[in-house]
N, CA, C and O of each residue as an XYZ file, in Angstrom:
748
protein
N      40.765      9.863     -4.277
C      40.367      8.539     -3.847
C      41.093      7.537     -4.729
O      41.070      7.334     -5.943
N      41.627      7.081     -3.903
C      42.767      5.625     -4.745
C      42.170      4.339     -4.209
O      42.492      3.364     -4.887
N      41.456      4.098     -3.265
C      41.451      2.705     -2.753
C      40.612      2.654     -1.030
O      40.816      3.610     -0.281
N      39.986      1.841     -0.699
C      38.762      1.766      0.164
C      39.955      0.768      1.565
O      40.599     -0.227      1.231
N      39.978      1.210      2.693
C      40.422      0.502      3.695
C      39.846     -0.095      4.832
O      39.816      0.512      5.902
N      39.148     -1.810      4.635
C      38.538     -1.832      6.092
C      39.504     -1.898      7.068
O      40.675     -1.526      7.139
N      38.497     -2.634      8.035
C      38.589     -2.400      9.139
C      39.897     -3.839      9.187
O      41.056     -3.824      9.601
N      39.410     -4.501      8.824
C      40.325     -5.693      8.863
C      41.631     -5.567      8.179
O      42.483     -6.382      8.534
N      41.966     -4.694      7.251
C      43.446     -4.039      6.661
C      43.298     -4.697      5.258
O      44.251     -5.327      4.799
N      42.363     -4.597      4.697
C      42.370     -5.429      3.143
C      42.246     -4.092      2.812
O      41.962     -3.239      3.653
N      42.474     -3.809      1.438
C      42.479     -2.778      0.805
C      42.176     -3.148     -0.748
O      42.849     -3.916     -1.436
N      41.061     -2.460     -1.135
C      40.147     -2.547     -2.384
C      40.524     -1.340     -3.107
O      40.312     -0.303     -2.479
N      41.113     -1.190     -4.460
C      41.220      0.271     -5.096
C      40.021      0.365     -6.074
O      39.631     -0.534     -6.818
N      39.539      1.532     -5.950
C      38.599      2.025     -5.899
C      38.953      3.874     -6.507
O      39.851      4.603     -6.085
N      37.993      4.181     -7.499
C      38.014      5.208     -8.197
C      36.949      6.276     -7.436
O      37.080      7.467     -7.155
N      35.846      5.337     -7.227
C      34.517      6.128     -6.426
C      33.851      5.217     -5.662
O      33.535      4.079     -6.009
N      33.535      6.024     -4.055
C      32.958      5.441     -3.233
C      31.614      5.580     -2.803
O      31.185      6.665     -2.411
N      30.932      4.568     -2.849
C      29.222      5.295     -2.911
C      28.418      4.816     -1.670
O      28.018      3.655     -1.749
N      28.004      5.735     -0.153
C      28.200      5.434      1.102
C      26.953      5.344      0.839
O      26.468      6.178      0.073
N      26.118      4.303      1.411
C      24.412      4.611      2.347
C      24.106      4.341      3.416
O      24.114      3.134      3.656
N      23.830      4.975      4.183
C      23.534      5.410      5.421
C      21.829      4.962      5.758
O      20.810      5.409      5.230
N      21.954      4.077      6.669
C      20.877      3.278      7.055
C      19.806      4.632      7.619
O      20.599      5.449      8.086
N      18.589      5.112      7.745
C      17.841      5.283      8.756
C      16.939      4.769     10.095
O      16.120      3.879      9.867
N      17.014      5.122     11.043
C      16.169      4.360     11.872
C      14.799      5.202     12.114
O      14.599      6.359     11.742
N      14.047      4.495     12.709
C      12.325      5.305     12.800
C      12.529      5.911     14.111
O      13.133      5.114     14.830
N      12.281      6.935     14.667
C      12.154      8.056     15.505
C      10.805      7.068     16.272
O       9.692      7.274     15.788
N      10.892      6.091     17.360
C       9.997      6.211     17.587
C      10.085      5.929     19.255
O       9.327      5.134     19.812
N      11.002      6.610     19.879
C      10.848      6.317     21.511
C       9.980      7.351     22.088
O      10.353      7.585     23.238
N       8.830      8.160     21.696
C       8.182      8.925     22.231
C       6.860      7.612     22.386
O       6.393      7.287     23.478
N       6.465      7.048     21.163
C       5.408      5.797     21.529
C       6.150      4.700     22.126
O       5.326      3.914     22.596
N       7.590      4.209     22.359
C       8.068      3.125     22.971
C       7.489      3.724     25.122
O       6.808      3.067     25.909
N       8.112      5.048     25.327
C       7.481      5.392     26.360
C       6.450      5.466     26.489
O       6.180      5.716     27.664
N       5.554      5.374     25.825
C       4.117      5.713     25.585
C       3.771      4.160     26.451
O       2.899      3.848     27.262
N       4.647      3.588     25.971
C       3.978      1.849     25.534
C       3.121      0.972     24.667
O       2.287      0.073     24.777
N       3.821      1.775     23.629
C       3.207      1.756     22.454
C       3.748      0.498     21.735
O       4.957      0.544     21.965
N       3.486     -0.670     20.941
C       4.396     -1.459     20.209
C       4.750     -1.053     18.943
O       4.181     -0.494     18.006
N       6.493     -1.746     19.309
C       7.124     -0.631     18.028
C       7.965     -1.814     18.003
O       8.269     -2.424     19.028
N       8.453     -2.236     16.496
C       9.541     -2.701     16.121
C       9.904     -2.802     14.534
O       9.242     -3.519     13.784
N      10.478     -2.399     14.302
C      11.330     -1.298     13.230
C      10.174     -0.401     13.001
O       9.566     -0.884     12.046
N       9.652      0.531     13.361
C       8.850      1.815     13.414
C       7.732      1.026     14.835
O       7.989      0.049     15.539
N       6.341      2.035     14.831
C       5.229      2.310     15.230
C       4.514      0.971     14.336
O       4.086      0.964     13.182
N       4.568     -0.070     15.296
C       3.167     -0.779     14.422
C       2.398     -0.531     14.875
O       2.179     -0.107     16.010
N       1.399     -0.910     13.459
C      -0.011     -0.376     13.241
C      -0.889     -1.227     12.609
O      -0.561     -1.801     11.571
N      -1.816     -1.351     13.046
C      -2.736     -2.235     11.503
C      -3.427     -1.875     10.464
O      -3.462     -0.652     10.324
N      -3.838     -2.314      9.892
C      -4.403     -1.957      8.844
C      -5.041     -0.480      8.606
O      -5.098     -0.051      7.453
N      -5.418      0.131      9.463
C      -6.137      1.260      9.394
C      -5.286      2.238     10.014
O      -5.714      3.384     10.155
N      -4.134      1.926     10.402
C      -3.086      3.028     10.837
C      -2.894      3.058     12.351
O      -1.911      3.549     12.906
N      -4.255      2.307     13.155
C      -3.773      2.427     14.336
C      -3.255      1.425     15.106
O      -3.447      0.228     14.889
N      -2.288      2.092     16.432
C      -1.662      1.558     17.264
C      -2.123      0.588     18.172
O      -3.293      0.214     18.087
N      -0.999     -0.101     19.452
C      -1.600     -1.033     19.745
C      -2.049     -0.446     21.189
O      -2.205     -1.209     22.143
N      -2.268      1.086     21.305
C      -3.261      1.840     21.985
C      -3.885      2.440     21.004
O      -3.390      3.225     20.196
N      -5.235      1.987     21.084
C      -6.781      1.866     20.091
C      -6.947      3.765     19.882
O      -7.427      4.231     18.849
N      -6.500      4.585     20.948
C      -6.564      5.860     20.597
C      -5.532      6.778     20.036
O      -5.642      7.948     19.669
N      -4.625      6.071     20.053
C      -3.577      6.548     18.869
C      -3.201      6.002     17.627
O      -3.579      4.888     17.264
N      -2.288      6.925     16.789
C      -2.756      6.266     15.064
C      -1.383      6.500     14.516
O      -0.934      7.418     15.203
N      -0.661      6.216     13.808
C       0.887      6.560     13.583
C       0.570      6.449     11.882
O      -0.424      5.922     11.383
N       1.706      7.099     11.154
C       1.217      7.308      9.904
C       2.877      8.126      9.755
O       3.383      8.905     10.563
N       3.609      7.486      8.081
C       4.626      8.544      7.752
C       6.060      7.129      7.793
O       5.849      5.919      7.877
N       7.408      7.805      7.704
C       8.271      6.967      8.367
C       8.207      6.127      9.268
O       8.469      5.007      8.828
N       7.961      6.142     10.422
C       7.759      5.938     11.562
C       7.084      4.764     11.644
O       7.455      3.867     12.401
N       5.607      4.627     10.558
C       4.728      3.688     10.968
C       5.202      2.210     10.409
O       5.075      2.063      9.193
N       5.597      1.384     10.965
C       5.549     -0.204     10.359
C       3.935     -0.687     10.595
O       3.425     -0.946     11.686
N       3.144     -0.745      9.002
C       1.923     -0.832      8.897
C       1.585     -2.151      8.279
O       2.431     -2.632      7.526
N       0.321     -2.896      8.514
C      -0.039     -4.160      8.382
C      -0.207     -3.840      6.727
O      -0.968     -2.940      6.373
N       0.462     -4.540      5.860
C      -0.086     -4.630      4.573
C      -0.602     -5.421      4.040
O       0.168     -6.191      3.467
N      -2.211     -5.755      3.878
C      -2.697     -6.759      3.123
C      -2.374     -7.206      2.297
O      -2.605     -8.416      2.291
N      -1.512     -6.549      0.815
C      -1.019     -6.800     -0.234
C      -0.339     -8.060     -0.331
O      -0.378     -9.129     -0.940
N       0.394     -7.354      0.679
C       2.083     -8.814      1.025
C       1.798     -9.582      2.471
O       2.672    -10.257      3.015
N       0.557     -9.411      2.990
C       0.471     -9.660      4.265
C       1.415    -10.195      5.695
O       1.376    -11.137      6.486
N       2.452     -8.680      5.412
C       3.039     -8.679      6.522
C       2.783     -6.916      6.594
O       2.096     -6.089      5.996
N       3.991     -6.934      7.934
C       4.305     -5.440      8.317
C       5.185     -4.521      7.462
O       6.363     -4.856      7.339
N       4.863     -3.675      7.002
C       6.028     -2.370      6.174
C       6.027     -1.144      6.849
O       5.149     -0.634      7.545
N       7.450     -0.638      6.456
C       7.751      0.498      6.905
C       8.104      1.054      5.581
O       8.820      0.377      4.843
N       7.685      2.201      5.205
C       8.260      2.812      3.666
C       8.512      4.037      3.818
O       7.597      4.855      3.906
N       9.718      4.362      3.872
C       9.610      5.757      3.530
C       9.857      6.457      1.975
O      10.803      6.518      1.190
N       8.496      6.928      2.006
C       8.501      7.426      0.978
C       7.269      8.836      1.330
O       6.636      8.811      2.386
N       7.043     10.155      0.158
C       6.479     10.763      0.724
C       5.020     10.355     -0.074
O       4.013     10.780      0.492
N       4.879      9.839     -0.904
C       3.331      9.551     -1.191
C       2.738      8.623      0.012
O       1.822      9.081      0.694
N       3.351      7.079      0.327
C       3.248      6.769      0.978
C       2.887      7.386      2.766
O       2.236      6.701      3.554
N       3.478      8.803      3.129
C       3.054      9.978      3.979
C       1.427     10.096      3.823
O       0.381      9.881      4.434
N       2.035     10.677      2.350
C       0.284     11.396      2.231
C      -0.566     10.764      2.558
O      -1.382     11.174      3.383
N      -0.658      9.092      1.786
C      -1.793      8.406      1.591
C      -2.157      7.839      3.182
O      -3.295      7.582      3.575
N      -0.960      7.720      3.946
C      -1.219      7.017      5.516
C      -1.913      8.109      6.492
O      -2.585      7.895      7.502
N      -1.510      9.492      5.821
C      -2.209     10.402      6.848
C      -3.449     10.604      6.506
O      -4.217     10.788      7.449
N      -4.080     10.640      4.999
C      -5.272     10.481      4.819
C      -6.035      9.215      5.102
O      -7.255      9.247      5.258
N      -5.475      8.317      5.158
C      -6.035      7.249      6.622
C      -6.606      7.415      7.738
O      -7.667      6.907      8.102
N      -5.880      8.179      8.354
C      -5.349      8.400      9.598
C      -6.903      9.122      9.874
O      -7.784      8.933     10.714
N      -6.743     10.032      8.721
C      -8.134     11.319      8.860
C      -9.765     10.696      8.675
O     -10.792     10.746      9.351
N      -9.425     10.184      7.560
C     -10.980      9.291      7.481
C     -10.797      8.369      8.572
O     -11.955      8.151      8.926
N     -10.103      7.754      9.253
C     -10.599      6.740     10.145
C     -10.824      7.572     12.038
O     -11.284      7.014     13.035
N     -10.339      8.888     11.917
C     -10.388      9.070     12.865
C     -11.523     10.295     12.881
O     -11.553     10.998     13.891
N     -12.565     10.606     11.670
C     -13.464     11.130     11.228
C     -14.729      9.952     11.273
O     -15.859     10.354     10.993
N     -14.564      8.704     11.576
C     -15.698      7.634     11.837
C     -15.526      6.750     10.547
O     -15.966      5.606     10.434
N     -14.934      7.332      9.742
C     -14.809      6.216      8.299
C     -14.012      5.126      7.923
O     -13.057      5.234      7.153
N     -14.489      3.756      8.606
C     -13.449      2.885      8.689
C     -12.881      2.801      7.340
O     -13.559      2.365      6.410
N     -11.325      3.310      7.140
C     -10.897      3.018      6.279
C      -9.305      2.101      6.039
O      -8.371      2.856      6.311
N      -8.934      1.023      5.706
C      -7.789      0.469      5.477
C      -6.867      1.499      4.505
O      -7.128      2.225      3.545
N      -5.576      1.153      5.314
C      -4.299      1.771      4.443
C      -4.108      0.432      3.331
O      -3.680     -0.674      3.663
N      -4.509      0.806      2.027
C      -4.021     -0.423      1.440
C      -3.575     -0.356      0.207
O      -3.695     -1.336     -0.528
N      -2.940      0.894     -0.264
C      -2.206      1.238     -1.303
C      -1.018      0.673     -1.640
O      -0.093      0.658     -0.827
N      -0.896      0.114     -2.943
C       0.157     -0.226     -3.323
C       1.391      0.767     -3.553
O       1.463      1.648     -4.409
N       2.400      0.401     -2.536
C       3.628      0.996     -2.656
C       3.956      1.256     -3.720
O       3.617      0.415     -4.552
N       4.517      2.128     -4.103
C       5.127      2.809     -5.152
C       6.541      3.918     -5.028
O       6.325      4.862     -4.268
N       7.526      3.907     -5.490
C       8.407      5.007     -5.535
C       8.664      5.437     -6.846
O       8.301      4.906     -7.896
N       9.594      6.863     -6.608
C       9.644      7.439     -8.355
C      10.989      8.167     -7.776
O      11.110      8.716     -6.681
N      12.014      8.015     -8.860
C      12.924      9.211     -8.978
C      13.372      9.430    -10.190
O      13.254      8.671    -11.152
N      14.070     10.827    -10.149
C      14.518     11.135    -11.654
C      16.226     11.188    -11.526
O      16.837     11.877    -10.709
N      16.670     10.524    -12.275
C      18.522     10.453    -12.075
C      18.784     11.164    -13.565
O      19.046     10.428    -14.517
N      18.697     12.782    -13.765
C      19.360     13.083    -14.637
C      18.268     12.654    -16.219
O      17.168     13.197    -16.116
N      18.393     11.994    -17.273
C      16.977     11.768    -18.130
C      16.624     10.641    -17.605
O      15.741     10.230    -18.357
N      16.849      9.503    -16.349
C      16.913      8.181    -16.290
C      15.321      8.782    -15.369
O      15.499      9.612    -14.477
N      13.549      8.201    -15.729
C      12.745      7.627    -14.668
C      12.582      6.486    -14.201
O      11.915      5.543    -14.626
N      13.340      6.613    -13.126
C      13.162      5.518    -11.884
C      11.712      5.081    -10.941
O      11.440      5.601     -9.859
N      10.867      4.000    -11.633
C       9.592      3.988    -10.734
C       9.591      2.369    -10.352
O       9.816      1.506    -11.201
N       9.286      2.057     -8.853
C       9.405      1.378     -8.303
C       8.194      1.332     -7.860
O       7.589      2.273     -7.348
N       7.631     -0.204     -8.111
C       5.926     -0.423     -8.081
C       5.829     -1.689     -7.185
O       6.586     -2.632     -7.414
N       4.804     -1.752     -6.035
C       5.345     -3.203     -5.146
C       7.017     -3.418     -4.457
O       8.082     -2.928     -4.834
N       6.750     -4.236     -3.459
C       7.608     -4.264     -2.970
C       8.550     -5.837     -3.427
O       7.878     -6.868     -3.431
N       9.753     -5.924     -3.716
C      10.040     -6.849     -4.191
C      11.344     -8.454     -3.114
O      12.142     -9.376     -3.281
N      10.740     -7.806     -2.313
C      11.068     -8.847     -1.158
C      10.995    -10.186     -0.796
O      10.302    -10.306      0.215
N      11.494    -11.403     -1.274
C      10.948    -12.867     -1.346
C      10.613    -13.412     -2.498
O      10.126    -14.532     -2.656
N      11.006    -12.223     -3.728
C      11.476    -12.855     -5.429
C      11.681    -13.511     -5.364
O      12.201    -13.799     -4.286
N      11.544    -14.616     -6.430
C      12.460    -15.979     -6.560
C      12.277    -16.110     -8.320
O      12.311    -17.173     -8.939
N      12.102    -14.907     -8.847
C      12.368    -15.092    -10.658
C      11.972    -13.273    -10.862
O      11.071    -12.484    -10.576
N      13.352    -13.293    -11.567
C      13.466    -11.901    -12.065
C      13.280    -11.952    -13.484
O      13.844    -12.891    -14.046
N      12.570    -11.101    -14.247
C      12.436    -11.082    -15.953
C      12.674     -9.836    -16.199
O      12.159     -8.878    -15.622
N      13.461     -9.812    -17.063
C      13.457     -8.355    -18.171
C      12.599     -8.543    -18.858
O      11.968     -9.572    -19.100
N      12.479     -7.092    -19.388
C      11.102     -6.636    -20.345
C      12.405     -5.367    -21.343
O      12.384     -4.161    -21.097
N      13.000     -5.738    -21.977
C      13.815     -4.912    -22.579
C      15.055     -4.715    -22.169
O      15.372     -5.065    -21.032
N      16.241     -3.943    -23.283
C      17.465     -4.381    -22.655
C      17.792     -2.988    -21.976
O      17.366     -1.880    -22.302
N      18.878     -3.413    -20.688
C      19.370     -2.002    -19.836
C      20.517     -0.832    -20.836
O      20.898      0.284    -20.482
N      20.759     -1.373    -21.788
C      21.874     -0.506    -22.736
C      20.487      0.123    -23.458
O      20.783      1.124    -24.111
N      19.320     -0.141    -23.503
C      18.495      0.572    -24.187
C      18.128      1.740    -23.624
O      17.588      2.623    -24.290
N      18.368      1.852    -22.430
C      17.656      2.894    -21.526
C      15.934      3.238    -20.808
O      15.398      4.097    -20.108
N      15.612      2.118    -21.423
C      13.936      1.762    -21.437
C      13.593      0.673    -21.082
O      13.170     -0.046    -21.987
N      13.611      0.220    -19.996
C      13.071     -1.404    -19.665
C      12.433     -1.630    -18.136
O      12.222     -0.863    -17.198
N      12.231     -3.065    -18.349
C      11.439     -2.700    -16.679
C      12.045     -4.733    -16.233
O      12.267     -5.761    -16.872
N      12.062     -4.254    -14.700
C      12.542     -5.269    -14.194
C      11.085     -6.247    -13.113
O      10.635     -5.828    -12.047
N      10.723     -7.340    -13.708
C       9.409     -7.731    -13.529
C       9.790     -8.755    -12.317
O      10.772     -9.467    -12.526
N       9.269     -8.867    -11.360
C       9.903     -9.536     -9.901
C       8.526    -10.603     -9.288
O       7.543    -10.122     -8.725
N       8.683    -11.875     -9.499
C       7.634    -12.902     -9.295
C       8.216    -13.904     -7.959
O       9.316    -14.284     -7.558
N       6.994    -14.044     -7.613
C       7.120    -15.085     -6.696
C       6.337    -16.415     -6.527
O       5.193    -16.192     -6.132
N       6.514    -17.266     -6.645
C       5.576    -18.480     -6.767
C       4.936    -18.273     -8.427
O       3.896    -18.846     -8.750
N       5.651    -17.445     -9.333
C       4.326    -16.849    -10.564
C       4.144    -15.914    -10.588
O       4.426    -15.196    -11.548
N       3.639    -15.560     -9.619
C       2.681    -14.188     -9.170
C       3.187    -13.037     -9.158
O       3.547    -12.740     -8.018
N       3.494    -11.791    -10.341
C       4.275    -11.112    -10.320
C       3.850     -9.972     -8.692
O       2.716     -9.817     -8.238
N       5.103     -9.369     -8.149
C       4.557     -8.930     -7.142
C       5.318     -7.575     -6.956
O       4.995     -6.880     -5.993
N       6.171     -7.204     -7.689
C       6.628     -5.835     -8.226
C       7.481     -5.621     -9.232
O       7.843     -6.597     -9.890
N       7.941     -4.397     -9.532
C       8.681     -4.065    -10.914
C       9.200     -3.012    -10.685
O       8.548     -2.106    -10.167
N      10.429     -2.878    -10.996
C      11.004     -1.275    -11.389
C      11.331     -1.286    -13.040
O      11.737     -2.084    -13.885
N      10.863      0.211    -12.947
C      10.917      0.300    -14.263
C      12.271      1.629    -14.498
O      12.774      2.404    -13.684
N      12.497      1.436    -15.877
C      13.431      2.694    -16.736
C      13.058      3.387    -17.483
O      13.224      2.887    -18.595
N      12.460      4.646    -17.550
C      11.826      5.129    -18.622
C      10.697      4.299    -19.794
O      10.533      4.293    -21.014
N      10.030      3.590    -18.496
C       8.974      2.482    -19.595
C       7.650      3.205    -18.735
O       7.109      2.558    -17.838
N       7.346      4.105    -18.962
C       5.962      4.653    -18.278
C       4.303      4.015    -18.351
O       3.332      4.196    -17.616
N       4.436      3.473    -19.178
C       3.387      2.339    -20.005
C       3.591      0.988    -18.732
O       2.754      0.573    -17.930
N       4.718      0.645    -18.899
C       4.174     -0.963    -17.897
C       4.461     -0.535    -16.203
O       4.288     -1.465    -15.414
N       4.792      0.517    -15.741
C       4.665      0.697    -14.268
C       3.608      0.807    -13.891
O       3.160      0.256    -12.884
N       2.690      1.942    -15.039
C       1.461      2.220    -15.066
C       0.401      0.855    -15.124
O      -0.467      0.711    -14.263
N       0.542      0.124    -15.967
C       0.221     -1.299    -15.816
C       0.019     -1.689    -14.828
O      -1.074     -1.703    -14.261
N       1.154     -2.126    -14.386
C       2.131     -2.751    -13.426
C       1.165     -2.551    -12.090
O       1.053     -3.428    -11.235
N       0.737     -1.744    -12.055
C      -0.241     -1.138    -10.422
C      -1.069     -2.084    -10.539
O      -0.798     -3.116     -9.927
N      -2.249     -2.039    -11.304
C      -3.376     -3.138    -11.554
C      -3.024     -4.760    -11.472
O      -3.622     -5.631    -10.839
N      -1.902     -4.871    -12.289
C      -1.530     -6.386    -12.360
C      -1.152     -6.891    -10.968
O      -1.594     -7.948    -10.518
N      -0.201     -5.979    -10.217
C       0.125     -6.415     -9.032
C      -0.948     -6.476     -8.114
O      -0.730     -7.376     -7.303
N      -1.976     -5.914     -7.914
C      -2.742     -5.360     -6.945
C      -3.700     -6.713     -6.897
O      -4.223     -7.081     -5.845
N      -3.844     -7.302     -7.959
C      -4.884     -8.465     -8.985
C      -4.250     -9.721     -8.852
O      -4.601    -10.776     -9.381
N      -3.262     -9.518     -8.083
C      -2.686    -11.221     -7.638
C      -1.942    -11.506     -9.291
O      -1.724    -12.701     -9.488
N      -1.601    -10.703    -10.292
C      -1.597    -11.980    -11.725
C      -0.444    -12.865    -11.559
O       0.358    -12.807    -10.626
N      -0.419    -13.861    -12.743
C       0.278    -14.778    -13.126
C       0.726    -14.647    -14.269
O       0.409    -15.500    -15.099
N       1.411    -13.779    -14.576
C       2.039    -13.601    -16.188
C       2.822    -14.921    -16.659
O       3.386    -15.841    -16.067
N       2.533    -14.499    -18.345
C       3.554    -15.646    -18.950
C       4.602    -15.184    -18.887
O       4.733    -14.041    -19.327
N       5.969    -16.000    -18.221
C       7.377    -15.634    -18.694
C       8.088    -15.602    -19.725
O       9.309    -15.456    -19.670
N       7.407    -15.739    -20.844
C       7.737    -15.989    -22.175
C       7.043    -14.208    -22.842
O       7.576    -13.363    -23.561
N       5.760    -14.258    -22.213
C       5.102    -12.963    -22.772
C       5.805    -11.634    -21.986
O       5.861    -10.498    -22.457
N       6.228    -11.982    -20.922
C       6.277    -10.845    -19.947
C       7.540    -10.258    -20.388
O       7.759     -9.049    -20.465
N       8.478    -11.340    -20.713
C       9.927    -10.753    -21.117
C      10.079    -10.221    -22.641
O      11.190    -10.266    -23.170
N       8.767     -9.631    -23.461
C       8.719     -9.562    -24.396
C       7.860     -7.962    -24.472
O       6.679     -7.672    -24.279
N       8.969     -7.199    -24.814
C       9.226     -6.017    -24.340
C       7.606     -5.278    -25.750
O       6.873     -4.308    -25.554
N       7.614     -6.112    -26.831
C       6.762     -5.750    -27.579
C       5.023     -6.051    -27.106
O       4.032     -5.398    -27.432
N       5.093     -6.968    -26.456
C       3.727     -7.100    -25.546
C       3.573     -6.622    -24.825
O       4.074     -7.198    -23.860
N       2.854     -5.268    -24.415
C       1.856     -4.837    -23.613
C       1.950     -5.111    -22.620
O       1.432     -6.225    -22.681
N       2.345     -4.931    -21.194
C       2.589     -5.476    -20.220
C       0.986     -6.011    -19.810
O       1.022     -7.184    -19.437
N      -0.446     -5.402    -19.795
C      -1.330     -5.956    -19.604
C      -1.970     -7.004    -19.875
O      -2.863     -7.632    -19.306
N      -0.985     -7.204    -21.515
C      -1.561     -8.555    -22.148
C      -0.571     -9.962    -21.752
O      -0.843    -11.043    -22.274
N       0.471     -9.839    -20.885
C       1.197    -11.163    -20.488
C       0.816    -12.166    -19.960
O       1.562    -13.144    -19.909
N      -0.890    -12.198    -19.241
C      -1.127    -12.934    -18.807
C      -2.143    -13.837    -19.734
O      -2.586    -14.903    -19.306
């Protein structure tokens, strides 16, 4: 690999090329159904469709989230679990809301990657430590109101991080970017 060629004939050199490949939601079995779907199976709050006897849950489902109060689609597999155990208590008589805060996790080699809230409509990003450290977390506010974080091997403020987000807070930006404070105590 020497160099990247679009479509238009510009040519970028380039050592390594790193492709991602969009997914779409599998969902023309409920579009025939007549089911409403747009970017997955929406659903509301409790997982079901906009036929009252069906329930969608997984990839697929674009679900009402109180949190951020719009529609999400996540794929992720906790996010699976927790929508199908929805799915079960509500279709067992137990009205129950899907209303877990999103979360992702990966491991890149010693790097933990955890992704808490969804960070969509930021408008102030803070560090909490530096990225040459290998340990920091990236704190994502909106209006104030912090509303997610990814973190780097900082297991302490993701863990945090669940409660604070879930709790509407308002951290100080002075405390929050201050990697020696406690992420619980910023506010």
């Amino acid at each position: 690999m020497s160099a990247v060629l679009t479509e238009q004939g510009t040519e970028y050199p380039a050592d390594v090329v790193i492709i991602g490949v969009g997914v779409a939601p599998a969902d023309e079995l409920a579009r025939a159904a007549g089911i409403e779907c747009e970017n997955g199976v929406v659903t509301d709050v409790h997982c079901r469709t906009s036929n009252e006897a069906i329930y969608a849950a997984g990839d697929c489902a674009s679900h009402l989230n109180r949190q951020y109060g719009r529609h999400l689609r996540l794929e992720s597999v906790d996010n699976a679990f927790e929508q199908g155990s929805t799915v079960a208590l509500n279709l067992l008589g137990t009205a129950t809301p899907h209303d877990k805060l999103p979360w992702f996790w990966s491991d890149q080699f010693d790097l933990k990657l955890v992704i808490v809230g969804v960070s969509h409509g930021y408008d102030t990003v803070i560090l909490r430590g530096a990225p040459a450290s290998r340990s920091f977390s990236a704190c994502y506010l909106r209006g104030g109101e912090l509303i997610a974080i990814d973190t780097v091997n900082a297991p302490k403020d993701q863990m945090a991080a669940r409660k604070l987000i879930a709790a509407h807070v308002r951290p100080s930006p002075d405390k929050l970017a201050d990697p020696a404070i406690p992420l619980k105590d910023t506010f």
